[in-house]
ChimeraX commands (.cxc) that place a marker at each C-alpha (Angstrom):
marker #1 position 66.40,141.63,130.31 radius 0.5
marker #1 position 63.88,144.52,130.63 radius 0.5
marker #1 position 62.82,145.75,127.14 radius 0.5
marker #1 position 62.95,149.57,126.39 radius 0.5
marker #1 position 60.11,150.94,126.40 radius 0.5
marker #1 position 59.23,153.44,123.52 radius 0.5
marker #1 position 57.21,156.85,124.96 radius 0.5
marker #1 position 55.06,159.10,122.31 radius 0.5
marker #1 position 55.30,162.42,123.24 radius 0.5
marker #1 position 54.69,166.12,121.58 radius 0.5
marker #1 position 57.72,167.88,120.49 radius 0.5
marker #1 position 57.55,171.11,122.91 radius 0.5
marker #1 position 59.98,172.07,125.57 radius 0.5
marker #1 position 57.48,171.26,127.58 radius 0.5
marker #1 position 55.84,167.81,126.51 radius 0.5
marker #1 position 59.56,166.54,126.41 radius 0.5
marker #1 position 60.51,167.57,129.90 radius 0.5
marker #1 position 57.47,165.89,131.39 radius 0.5
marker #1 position 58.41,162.55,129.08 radius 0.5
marker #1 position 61.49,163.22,130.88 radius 0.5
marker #1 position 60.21,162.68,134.45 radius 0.5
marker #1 position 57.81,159.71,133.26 radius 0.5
marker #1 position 61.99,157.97,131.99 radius 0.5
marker #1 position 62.95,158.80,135.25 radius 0.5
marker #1 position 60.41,157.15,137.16 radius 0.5
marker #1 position 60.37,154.64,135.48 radius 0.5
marker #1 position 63.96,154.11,135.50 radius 0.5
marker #1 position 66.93,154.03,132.22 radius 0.5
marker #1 position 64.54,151.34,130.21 radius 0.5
marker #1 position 62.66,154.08,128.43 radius 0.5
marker #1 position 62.86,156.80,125.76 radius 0.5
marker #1 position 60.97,159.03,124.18 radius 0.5
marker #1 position 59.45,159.29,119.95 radius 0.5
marker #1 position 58.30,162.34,119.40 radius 0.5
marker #1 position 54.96,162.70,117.46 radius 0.5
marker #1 position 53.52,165.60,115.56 radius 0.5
marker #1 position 49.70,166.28,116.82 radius 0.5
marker #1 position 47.07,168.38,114.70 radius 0.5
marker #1 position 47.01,170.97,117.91 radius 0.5
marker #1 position 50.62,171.47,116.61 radius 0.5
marker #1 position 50.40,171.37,112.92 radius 0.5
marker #1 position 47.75,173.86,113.00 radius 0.5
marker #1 position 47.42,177.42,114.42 radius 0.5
marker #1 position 43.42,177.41,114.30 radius 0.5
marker #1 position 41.82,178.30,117.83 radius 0.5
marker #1 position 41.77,174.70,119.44 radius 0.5
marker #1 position 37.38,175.33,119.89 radius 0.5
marker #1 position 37.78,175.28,115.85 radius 0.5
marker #1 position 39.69,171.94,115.98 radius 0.5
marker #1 position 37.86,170.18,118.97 radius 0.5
marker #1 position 39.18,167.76,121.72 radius 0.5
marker #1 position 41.80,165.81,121.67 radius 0.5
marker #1 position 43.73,167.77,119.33 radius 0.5
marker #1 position 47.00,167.03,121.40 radius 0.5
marker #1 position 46.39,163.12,121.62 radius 0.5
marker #1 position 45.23,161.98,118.79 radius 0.5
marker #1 position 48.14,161.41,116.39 radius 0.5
marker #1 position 49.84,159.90,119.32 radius 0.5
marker #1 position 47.21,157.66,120.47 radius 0.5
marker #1 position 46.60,155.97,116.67 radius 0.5
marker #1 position 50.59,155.36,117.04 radius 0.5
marker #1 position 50.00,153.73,119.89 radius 0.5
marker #1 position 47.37,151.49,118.80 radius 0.5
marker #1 position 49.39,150.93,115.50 radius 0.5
marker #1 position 52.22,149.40,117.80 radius 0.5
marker #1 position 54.76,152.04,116.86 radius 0.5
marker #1 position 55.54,153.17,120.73 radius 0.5
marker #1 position 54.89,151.04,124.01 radius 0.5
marker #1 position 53.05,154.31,126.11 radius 0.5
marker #1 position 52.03,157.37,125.57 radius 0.5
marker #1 position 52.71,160.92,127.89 radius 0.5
marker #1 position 50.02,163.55,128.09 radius 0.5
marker #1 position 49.02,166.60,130.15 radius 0.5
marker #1 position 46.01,164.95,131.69 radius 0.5
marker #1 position 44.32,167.81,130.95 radius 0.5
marker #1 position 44.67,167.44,127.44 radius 0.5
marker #1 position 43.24,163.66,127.36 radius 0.5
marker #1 position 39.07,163.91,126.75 radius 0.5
marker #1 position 37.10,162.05,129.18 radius 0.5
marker #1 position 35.61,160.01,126.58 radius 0.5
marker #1 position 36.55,155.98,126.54 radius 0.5
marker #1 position 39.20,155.80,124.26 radius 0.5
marker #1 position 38.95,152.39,122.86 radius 0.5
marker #1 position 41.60,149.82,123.14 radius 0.5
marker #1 position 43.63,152.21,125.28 radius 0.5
marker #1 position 43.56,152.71,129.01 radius 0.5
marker #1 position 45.57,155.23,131.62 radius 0.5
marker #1 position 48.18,152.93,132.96 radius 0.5
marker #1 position 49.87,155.70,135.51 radius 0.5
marker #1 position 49.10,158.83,137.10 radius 0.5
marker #1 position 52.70,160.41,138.21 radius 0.5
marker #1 position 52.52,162.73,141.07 radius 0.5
marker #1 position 50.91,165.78,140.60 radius 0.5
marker #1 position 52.73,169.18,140.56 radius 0.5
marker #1 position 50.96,172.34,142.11 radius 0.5
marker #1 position 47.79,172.78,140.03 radius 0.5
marker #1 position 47.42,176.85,139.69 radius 0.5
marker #1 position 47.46,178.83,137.35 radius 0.5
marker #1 position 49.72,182.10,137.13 radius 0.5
marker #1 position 48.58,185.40,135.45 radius 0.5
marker #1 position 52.05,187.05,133.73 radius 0.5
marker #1 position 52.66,190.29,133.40 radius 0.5
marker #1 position 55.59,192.12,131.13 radius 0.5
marker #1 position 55.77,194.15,134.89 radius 0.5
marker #1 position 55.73,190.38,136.01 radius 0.5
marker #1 position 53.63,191.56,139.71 radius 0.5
marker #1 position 50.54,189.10,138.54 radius 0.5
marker #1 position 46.86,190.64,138.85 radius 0.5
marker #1 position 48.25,193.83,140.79 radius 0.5
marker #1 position 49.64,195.04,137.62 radius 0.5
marker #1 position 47.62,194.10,135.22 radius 0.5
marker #1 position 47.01,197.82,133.87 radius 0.5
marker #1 position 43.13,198.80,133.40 radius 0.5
marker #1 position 41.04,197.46,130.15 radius 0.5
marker #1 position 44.27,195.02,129.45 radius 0.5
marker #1 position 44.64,192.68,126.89 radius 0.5
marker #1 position 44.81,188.99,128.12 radius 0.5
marker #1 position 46.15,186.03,125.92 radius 0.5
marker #1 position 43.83,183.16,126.43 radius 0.5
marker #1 position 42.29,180.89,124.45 radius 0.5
marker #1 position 40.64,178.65,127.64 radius 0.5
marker #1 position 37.20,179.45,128.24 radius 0.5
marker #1 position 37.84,178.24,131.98 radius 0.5
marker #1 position 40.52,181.16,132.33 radius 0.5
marker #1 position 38.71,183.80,130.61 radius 0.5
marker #1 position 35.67,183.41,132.80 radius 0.5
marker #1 position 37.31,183.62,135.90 radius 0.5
marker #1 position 39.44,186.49,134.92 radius 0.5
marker #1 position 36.30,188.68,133.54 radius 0.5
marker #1 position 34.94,187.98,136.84 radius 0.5
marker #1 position 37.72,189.15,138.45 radius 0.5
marker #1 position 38.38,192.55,136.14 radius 0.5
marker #1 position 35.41,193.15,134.45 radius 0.5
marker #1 position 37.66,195.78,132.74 radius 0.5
marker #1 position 40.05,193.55,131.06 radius 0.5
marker #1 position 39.69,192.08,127.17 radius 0.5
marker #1 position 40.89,188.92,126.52 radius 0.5
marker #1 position 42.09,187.36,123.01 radius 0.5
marker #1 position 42.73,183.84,122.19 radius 0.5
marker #1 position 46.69,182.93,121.84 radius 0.5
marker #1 position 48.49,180.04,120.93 radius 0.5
marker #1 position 51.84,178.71,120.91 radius 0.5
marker #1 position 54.02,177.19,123.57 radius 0.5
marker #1 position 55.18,178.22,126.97 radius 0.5
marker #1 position 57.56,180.37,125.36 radius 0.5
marker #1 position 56.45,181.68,122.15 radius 0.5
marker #1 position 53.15,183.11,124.54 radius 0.5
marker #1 position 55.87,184.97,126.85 radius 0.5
marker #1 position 57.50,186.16,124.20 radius 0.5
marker #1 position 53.97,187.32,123.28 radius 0.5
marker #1 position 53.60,189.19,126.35 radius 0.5
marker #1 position 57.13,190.82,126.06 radius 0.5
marker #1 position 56.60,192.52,122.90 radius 0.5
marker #1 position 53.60,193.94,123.94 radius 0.5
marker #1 position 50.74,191.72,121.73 radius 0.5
marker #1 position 49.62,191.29,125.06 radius 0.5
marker #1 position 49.58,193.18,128.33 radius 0.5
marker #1 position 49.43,189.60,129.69 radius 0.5
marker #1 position 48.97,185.75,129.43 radius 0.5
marker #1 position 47.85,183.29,131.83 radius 0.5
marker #1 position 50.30,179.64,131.86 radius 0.5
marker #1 position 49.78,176.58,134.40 radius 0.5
marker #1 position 51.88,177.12,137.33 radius 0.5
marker #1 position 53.04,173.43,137.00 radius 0.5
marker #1 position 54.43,173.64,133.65 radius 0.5
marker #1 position 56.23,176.56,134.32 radius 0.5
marker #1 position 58.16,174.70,137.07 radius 0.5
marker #1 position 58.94,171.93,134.61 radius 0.5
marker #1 position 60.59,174.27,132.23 radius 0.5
marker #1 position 62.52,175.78,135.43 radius 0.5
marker #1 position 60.84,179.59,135.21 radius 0.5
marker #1 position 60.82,181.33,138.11 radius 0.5
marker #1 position 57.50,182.76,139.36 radius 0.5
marker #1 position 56.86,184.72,142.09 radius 0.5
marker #1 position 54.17,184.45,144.90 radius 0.5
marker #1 position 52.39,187.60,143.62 radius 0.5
marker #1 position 52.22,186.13,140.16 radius 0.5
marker #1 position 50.27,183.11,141.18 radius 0.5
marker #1 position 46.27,183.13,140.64 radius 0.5
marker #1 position 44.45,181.96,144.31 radius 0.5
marker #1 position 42.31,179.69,143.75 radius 0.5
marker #1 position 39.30,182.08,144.79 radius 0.5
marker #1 position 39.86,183.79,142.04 radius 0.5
marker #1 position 40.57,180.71,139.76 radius 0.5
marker #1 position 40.37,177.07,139.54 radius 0.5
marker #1 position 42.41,174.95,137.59 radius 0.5
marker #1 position 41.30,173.06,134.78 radius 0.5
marker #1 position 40.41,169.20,135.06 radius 0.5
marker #1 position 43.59,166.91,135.51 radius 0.5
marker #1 position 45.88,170.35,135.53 radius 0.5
marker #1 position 49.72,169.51,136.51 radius 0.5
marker #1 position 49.35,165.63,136.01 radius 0.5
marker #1 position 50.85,163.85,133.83 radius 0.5
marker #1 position 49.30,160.66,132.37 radius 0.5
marker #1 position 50.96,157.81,130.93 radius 0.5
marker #1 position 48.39,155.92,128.58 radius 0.5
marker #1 position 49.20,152.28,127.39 radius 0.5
marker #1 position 47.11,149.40,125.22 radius 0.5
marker #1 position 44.25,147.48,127.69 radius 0.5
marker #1 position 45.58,144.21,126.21 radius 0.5
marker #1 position 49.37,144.85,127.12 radius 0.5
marker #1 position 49.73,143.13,130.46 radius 0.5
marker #1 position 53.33,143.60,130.21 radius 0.5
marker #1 position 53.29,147.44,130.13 radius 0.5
marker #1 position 50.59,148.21,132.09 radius 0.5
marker #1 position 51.95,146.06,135.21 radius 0.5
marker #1 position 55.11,148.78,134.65 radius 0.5
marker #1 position 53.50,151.71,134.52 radius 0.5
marker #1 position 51.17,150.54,137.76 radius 0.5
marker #1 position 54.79,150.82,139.59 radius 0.5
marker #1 position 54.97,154.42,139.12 radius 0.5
marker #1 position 51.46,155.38,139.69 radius 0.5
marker #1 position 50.17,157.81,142.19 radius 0.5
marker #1 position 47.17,156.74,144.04 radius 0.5
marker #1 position 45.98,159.83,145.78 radius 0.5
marker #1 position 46.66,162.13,142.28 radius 0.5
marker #1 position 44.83,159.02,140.72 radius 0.5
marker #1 position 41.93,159.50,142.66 radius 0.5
marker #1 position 42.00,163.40,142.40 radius 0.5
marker #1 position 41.61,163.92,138.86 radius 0.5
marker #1 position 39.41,160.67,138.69 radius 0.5
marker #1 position 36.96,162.88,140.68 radius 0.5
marker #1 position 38.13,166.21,138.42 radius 0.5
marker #1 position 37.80,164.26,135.31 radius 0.5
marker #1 position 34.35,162.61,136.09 radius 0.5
marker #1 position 32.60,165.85,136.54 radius 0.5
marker #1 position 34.21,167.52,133.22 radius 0.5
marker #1 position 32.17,164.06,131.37 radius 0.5
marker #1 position 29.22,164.51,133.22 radius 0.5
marker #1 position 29.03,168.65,132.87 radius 0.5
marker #1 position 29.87,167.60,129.34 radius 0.5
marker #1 position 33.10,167.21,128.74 radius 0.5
marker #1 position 34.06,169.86,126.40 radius 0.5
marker #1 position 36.94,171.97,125.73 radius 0.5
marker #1 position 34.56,174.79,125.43 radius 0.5
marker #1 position 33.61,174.41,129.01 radius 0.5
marker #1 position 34.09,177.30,131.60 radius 0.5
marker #1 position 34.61,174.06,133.86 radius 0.5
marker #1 position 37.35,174.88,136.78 radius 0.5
marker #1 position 37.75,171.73,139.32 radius 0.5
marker #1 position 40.07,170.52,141.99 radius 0.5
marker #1 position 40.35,167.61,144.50 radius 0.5
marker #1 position 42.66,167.03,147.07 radius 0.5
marker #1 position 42.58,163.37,149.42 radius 0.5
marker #1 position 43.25,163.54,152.62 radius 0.5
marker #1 position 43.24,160.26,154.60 radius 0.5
marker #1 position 41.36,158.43,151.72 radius 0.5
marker #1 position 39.03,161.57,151.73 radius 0.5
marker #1 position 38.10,163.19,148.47 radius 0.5
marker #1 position 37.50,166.99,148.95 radius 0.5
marker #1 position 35.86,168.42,145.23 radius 0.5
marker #1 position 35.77,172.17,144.59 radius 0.5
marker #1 position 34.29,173.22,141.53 radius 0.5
marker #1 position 33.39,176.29,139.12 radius 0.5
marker #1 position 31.68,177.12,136.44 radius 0.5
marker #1 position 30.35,180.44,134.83 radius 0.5
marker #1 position 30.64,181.83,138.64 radius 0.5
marker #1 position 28.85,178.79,140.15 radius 0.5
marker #1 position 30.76,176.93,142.50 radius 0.5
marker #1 position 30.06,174.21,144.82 radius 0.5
marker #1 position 31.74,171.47,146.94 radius 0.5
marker #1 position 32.00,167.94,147.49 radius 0.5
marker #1 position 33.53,165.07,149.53 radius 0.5
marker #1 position 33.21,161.22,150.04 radius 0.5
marker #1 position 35.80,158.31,149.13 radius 0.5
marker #1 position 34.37,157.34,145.81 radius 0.5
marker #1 position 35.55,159.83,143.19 radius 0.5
marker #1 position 32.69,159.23,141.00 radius 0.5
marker #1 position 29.76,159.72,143.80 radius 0.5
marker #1 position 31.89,162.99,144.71 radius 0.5
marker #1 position 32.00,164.29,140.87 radius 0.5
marker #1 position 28.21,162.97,140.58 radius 0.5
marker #1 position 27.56,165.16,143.99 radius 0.5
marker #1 position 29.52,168.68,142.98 radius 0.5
marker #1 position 27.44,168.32,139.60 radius 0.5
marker #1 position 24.41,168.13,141.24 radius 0.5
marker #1 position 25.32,171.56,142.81 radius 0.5
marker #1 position 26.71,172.52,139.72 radius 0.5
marker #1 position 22.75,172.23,137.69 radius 0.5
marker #1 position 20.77,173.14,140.76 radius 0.5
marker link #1:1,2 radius 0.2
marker link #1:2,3 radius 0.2
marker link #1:3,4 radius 0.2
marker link #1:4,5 radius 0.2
marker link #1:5,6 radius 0.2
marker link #1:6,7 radius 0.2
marker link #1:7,8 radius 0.2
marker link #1:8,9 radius 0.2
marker link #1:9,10 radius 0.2
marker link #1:10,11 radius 0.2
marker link #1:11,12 radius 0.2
marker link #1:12,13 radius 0.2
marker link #1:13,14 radius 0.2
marker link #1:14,15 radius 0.2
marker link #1:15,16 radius 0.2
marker link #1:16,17 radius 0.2
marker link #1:17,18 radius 0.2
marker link #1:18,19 radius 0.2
marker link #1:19,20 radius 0.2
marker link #1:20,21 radius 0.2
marker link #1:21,22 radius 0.2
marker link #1:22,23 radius 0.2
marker link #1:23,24 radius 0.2
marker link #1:24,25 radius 0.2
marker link #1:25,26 radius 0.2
marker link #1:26,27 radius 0.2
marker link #1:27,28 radius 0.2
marker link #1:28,29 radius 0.2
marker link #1:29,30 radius 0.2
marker link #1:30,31 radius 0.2
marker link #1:31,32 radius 0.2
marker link #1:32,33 radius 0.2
marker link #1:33,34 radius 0.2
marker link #1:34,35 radius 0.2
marker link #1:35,36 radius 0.2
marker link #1:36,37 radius 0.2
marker link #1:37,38 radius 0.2
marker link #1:38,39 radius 0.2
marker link #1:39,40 radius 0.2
marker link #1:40,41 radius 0.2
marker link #1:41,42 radius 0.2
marker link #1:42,43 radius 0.2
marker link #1:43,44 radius 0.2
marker link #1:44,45 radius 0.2
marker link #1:45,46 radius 0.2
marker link #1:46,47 radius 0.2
marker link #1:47,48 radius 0.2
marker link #1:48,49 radius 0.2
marker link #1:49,50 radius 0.2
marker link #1:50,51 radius 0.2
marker link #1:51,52 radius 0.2
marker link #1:52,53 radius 0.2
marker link #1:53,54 radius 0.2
marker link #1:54,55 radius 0.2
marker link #1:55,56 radius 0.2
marker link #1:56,57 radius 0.2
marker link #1:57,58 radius 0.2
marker link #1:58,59 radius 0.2
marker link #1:59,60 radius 0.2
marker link #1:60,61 radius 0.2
marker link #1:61,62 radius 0.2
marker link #1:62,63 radius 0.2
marker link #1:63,64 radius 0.2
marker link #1:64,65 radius 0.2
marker link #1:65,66 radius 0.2
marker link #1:66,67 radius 0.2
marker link #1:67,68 radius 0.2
marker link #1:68,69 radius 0.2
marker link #1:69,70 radius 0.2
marker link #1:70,71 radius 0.2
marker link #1:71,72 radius 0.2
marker link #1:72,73 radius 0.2
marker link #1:73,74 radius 0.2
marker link #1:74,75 radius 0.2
marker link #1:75,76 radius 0.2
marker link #1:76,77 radius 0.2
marker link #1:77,78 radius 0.2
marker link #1:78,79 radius 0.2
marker link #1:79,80 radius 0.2
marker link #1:80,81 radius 0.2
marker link #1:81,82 radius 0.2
marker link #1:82,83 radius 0.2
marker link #1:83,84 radius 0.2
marker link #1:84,85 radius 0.2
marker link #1:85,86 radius 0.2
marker link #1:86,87 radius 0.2
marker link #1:87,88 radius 0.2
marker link #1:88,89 radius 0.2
marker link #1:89,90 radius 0.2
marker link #1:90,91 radius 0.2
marker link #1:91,92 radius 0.2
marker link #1:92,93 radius 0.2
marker link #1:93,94 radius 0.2
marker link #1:94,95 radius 0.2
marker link #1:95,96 radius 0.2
marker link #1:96,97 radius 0.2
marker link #1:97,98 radius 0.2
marker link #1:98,99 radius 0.2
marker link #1:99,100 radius 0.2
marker link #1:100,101 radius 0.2
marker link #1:101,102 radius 0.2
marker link #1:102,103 radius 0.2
marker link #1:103,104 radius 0.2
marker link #1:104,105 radius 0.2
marker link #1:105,106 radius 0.2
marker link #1:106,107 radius 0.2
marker link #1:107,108 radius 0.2
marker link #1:108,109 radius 0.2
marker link #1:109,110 radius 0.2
marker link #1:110,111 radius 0.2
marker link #1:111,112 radius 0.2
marker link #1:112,113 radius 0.2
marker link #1:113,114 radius 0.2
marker link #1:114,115 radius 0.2
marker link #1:115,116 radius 0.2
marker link #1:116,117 radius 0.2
marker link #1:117,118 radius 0.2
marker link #1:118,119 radius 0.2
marker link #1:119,120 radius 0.2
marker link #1:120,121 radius 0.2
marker link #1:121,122 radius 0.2
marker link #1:122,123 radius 0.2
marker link #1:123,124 radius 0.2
marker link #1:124,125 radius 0.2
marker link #1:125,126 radius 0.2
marker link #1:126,127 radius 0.2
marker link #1:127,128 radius 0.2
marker link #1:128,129 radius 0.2
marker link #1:129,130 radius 0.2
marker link #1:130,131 radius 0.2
marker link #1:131,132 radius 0.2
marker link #1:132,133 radius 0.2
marker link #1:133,134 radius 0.2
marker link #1:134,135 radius 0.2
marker link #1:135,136 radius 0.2
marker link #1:136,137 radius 0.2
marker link #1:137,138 radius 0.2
marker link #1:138,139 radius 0.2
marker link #1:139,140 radius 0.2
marker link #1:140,141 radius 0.2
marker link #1:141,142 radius 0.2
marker link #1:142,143 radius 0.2
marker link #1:143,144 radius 0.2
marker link #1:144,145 radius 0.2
marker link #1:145,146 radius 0.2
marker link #1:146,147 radius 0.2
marker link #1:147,148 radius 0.2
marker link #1:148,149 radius 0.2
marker link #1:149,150 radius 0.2
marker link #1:150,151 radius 0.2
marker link #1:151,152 radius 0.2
marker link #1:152,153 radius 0.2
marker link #1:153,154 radius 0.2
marker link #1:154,155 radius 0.2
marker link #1:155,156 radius 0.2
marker link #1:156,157 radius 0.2
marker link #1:157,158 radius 0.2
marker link #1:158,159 radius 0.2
marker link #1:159,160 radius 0.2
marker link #1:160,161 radius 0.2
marker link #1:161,162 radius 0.2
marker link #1:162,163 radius 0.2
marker link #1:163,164 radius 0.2
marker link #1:164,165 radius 0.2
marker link #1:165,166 radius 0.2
marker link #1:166,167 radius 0.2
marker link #1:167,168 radius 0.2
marker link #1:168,169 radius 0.2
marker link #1:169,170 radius 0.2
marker link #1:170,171 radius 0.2
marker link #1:171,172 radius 0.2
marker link #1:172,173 radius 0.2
marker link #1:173,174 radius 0.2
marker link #1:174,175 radius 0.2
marker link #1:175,176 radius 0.2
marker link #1:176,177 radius 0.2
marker link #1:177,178 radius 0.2
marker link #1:178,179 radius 0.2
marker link #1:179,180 radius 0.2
marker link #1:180,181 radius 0.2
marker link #1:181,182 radius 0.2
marker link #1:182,183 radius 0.2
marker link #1:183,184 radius 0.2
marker link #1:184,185 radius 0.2
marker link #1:185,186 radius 0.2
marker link #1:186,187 radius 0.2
marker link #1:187,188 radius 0.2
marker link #1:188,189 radius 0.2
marker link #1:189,190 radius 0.2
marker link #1:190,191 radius 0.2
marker link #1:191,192 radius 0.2
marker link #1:192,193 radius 0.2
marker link #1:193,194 radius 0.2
marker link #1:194,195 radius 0.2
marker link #1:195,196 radius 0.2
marker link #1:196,197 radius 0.2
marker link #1:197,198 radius 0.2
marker link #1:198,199 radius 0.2
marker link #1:199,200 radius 0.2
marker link #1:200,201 radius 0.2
marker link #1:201,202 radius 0.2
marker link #1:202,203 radius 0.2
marker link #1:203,204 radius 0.2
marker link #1:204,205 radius 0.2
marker link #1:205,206 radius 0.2
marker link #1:206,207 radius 0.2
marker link #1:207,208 radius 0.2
marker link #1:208,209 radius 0.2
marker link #1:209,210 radius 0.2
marker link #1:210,211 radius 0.2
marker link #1:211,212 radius 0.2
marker link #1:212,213 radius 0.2
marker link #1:213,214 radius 0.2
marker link #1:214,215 radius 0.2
marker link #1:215,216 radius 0.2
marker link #1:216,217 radius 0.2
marker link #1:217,218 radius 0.2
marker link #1:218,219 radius 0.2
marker link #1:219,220 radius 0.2
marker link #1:220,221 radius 0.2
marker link #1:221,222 radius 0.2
marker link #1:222,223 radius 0.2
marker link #1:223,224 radius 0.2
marker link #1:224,225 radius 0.2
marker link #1:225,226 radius 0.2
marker link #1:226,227 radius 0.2
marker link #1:227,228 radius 0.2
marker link #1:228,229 radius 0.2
marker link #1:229,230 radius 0.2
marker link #1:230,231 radius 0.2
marker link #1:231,232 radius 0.2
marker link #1:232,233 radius 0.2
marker link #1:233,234 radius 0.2
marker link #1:234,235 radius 0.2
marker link #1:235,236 radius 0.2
marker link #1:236,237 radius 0.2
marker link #1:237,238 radius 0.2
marker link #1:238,239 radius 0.2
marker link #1:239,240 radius 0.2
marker link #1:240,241 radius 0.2
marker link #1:241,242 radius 0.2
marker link #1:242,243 radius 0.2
marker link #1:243,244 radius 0.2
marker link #1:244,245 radius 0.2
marker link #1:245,246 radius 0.2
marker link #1:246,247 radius 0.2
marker link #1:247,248 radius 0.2
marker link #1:248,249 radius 0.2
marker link #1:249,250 radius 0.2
marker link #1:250,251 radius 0.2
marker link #1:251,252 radius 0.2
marker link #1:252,253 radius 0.2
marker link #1:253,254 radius 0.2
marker link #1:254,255 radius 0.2
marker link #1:255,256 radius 0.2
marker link #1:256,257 radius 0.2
marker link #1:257,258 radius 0.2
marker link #1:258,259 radius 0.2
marker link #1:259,260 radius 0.2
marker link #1:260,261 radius 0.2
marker link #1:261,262 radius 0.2
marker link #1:262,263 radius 0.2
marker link #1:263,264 radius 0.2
marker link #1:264,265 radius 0.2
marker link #1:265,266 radius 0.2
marker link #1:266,267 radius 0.2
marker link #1:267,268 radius 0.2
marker link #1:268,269 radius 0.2
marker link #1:269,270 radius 0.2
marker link #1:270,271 radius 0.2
marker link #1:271,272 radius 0.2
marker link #1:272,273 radius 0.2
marker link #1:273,274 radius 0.2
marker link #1:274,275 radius 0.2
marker link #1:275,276 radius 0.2
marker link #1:276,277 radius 0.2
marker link #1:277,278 radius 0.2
marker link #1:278,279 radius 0.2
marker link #1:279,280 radius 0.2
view
C-alpha cells in the first residue's frame, strides 16, 4: 500500500489551493499540515525580515520529519542550497504576469494621476515608476484578499497581484487588467509551484519526479540561476522569464530598466549569458 504523504503548506487561501493541485497530481495519497511561517506571524516589511521568510518554518519541519514534502511559490524559495533538502517537482507553470488592480478595475488605463500603489516588491515598483513616473507607491502586506480589500476602501488607488494566483483563487481578471510584459517582468520562478522533499528520501523524491514538469523545470532553473548570480536578494529590482521551445531556452530579463536576452539549452550558461548583459 502507498503511504500518505504529509504536505507543509502556509495557511492562506492561496498556499492551500496550490497544496491542493500538488494532492491532485499526485493523486488521493496526500494531504496537507498547515504551518505558520514568520512572513505570516509578522506584519514587518518582508526587506526588514529577509529571505525565506515564507519557507523557513516549513522547511525545519521538514527536516525534523514532521511532513513528507513541502509546497511553495517558487518564487518564495531563495536560491541558496538549502541543506539536506532538494526540489523534488516543478508542477506546470500557470501564466506568469502580473496584473495591476484598480477599484475602477480597467488596469494601468485607470490608474488616476500621482496614485497610490500597494507594493512592497522592489521588482514591481521599478517597473511601474518607469512606467508612470507620476505614481507613489507604498509597501502592503497581507494576502490576496486582505490587499483587495485594501484597494476597495480606498488605502490604495491600486495594488499589483500575480496573475497566476489570482486564477488559483478563481478571480476574474480582465485583459485590460493584465501588465504586458514590456512594461513588466515577472519575478523569478513566478506561477510555479515547487514541491521540496529530503535529498536522502529516495522514496519521496522518486514520487514527486512523477509529477514534475520538465520544460517549467528548466524555465525557472534558468530564472532562478540569474536571481543567485545578480545576487539573489529579495531586495532585487530583478524581473526574469524563460520560455523552452523545442529544448530551447529563451531568457528575458530586467533590472533597474536594463534588460537583455538570452538563449541556449543549458539553463545555467543562459542565466550566466543574460547576466553578463545584465553588468555590462
Amino acid at each position: 500500500m502507498i503511504r500518505t504523504l504529509v504536505l507543509g503548506t502556509r495557511g492562506s487561501t492561496l498556499a492551500l489551493a496550490q497544496t491542493r493541485i500538488v494532492i491532485d497530481a499526485l493523486g488521493a495519497s496526500a494531504e496537507a499540515r498547515v504551518i505558520r511561517t514568520t512572513g505570516d506571524a509578522s506584519s514587518r516589511p518582508l526587506q526588514e525580515l529577509g529571505d525565506g521568510v515564507f519557507v523557513s518554518a516549513i522547511e525545519d519541519a521538514l527536516r525534523a520529519g514532521e511532513i513528507d514534502a513541502a509546497v511553495h511559490s517558487l518564487k518564495d524559495l531563495p536560491t541558496a542550497e538549502r541543506p539536506g533538502l532538494v526540489i523534488g517537482a516543478v508542477l506546470p507553470r500557470e501564466d506568469p504576469r502580473d496584473v495591476l488592480l484598480t477599484s475602477a478595475r480597467g488596469g494601468l488605463a485607470t490608474l488616476p494621476r500621482g496614485a497610490r500603489v500597494g507594493t512592497s516588491s522592489p521588482r514591481r515598483d521599478a517597473a511601474l515608476r518607469l512606467a508612470r513616473p507620476d505614481i507613489t507607491t507604498s509597501p502592503i502586506r497581507g494576502n490576496v484578499e486582505t490587499r483587495l480589500a485594501k484597494v476597495v476602501g480606498g488605502d490604495y488607488d491600486a495594488t499589483v497581484l500575480a496573475l497566476a494566483g489570482l486564477q488559483r483563487l478563481g478571480i476574474t481578471v480582465r485583459d485590460d487588467e493584465i501588465l504586458d510584459l514590456a512594461i513588466m517582468l515577472p519575478a523569478p520562478g513566478q506561477g510555479a509551484i515547487a514541491v521540496q522533499c529530503r535529498a536522502d528520501d529516495r522514496t519521496v523524491r522518486d514520487r514527486l519526479a512523477a509529477i514534475d514538469d520538465a520544460p517549467t523545470r528548466a524555465a525557472t532553473d534558468a530564472e532562478r540561476e540569474l536571481l543567485r548570480l545578480m545576487g539573489g536578494s529579495c531586495d532585487l529590482a530583478l524581473g526574469a522569464l524563460a520560455t523552452v521551445t523545442a529544448g530551447e531556452i529563451a531568457l528575458d530579463a530586467s533590472i533597474d530598466g536594463r534588460r537583455a536576452r538570452a538563449r541556449g539549452r543549458d539553463p545555467l550558461a543562459v542565466a550566466a549569458s543574460a547576466a553578463a548583459e545584465l553588468r555590462a
